[in-house]
C-alpha positions in Angstrom: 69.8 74.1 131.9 69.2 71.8 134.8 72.0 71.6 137.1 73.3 68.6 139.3 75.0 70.3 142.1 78.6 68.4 143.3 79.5 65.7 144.4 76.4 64.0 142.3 77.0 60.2 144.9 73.2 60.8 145.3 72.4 59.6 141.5 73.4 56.0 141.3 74.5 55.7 137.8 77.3 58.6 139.1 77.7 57.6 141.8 80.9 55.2 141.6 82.2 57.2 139.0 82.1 59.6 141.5 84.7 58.1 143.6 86.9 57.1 140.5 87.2 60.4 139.9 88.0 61.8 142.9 90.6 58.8 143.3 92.3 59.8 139.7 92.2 63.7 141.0 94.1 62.3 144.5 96.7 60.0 142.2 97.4 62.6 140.0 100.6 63.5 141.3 103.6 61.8 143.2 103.8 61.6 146.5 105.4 64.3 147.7 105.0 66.9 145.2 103.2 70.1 146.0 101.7 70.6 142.7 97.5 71.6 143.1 95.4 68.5 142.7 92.6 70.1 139.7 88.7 70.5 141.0 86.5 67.8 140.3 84.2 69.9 137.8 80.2 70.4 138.0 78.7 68.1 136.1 75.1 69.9 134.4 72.6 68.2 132.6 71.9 70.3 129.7 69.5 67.4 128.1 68.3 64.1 128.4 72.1 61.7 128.3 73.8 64.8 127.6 76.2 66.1 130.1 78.5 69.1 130.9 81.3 69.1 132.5 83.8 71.3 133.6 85.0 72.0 129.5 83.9 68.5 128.3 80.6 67.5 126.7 79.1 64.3 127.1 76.1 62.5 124.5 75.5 59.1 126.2 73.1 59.0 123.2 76.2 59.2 120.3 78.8 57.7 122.9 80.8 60.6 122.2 82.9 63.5 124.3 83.4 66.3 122.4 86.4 68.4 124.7 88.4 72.4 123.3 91.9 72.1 122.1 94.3 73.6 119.4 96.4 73.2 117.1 99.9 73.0 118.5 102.3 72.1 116.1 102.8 72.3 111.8 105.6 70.6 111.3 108.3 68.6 113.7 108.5 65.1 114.3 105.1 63.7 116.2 104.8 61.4 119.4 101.8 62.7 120.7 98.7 63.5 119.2 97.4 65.7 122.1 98.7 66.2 125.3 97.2 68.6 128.0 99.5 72.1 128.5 101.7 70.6 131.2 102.4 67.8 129.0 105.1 67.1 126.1 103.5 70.2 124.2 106.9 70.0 122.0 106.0 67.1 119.9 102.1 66.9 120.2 100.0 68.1 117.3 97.2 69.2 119.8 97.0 70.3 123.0 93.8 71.0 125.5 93.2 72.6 128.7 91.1 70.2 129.8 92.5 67.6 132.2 93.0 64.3 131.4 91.4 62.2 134.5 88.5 64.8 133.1 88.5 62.9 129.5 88.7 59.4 131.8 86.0 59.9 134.1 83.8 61.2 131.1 85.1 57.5 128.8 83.6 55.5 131.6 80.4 57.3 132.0 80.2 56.2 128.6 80.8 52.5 129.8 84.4 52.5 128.6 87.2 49.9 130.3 89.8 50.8 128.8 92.9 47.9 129.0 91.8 46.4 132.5 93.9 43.5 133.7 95.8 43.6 130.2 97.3 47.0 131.7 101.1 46.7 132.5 102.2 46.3 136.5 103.0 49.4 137.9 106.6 48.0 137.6 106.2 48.4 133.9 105.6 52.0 133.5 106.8 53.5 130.6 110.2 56.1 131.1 109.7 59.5 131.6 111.2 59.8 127.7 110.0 57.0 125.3 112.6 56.1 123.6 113.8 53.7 120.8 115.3 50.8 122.7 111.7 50.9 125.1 109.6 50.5 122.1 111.9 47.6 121.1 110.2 45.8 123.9 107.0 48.0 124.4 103.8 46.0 125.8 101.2 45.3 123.0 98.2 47.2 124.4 94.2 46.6 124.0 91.2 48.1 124.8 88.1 49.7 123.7 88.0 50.8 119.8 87.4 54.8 119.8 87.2 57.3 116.8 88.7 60.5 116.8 87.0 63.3 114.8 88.6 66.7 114.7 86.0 69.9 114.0 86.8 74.1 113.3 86.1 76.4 111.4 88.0 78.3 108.9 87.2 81.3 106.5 83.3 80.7 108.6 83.3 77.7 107.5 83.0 74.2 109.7 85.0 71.3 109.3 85.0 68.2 109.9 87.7 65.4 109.7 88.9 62.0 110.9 92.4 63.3 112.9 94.2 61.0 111.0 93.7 63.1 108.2 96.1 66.0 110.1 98.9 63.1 110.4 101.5 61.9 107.5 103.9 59.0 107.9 107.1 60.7 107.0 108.5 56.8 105.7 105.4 56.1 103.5 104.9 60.1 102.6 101.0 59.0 103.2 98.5 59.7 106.3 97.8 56.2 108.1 94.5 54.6 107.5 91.5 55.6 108.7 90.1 53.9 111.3 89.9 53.4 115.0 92.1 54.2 118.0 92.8 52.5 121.1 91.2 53.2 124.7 93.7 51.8 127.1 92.7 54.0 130.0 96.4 54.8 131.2 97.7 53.1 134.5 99.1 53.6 137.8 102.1 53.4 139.1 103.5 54.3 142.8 99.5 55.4 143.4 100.2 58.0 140.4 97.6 57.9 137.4 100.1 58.4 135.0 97.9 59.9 132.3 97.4 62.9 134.6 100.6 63.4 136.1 102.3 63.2 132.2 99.6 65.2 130.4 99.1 62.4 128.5 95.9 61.7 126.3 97.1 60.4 122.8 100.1 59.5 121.8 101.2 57.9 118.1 103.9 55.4 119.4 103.1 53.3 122.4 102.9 54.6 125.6 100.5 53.2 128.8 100.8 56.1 130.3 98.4 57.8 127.6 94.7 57.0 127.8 94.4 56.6 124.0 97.2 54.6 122.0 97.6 54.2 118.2 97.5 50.6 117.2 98.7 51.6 113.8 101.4 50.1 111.9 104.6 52.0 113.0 103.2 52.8 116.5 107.0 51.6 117.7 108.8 54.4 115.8 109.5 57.7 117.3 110.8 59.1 114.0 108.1 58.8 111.5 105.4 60.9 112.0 105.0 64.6 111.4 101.7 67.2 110.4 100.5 67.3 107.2 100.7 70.5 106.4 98.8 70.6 103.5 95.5 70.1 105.2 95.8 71.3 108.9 94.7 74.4 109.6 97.4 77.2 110.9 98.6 76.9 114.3 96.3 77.9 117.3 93.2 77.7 115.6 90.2 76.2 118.0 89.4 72.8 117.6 87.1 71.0 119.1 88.0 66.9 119.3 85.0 64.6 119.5 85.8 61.1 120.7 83.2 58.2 120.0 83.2 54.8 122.3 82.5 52.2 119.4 80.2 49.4 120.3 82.3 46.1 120.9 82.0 43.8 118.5 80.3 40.0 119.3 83.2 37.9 119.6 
């Protein structure tokens, strides 16, 4: 295993990521707070285009991150689908101890832009508690199309499913469609990266403070969605999440 000692601004294709992520690990929190910024993990290269780092792994080959979590919740209404531990663990399906300005440094190695200029003005950040009358008025969000694949094992046995298998739309009594998620990339606001500082990753109803939104029909209703417990596995069991950058389509 080769490794690429820190801080890696001698290898130009890192090296403005480099400083992204150190400004995303120096935004993380408001001004003020005492709260310990996280390390900027050591980035190995365990092949050709394949990365560690810290608990993520990168395949610049397959445009994928692969990153640990587990399974959080089996029943309970649903905003998030994972959040990290200091996030809203009470209503996300999955969480991971893996940071999220980790998960957005790794998206842009992969040449992910998330929402850009179409992100809201720092003005516009979300509340603290999303809410019914805010998604009355919620922004519409873009950005890059991502899949979501959700691997374990169970009985020795590995398995492998699209995540929107693990969800059910409580107004349908159906899981949503198959089919991509959004990479808006989070925001700032007051020099915060909100994404960090909430413990935000993906959320089901929308939120720019997550890096990955659901532009699914009933993304603006905090009521609807719940597990499905009929094919989730029982709580706490390992899971690893792979997300895949998918090529933009030709306009």
């Amino acid at each position: 295993m080769k490794r690429i000692p820190p801080p890696l601004c001698s290898i130009p294709l890192l090296s403005g990521l480099c400083a992204v992520a150190f400004q995303l690990l120096t935004a993380a929190t408001a001004p003020g707070e005492e709260e310990p910024k996280p390390a900027i993990p050591e980035l190995q290269l365990i092949s050709p285009g394949v990365y560690q780092i810290g608990k993520l792994r990168v395949d610049k080959n397959l445009l994928t991150v692969t990153i640990p979590a587990t399974l959080n919740m089996e029943e309970g209404n649903l905003e998030y689908l994972l959040v990290s531990r200091k996030g809203s663990t009470h209503e996300s399906l999955l969480v991971s101890d893996v940071e999220p300005s980790q998960l957005h440094f790794a998206m842009l190695l992969l040449g992910a832009k998330g929402a850009g200029i179409l992100t809201p003005a720092p003005g516009d950040a979300p509340p603290g508690q999303i809410n019914a009358e805010y998604l009355k008025h919620a922004p519409r969000l873009k950005g890059d199309s991502v899949s979501i694949t959700a691997k374990w094992t169970q009985k020795g046995e590995t398995k492998s499913v699209p995540v929107e298998d693990w969800l059910l739309g409580t107004n349908t009594n159906k899981p949503p469609a198959r089919g991509p998620w959004t990479y808006t990339g989070s925001m700032f606001s007051n020099d915060v990266f909100l994404a960090q500082s909430e413990g935000c990753f993906v959320a089901l109803i929308i939120n720019p403070s997550a890096l990955i939104n659901n532009p699914r029909k009933d993304n603006d209703n905090d009521q609807v969605w719940v597990p499905r417990k009929k094919v989730i596995p029982p709580r706490d069991t390992p899971v690893d999440l792979v997300f895949k950058l998918e090529p933009a389509k030709n306009p």
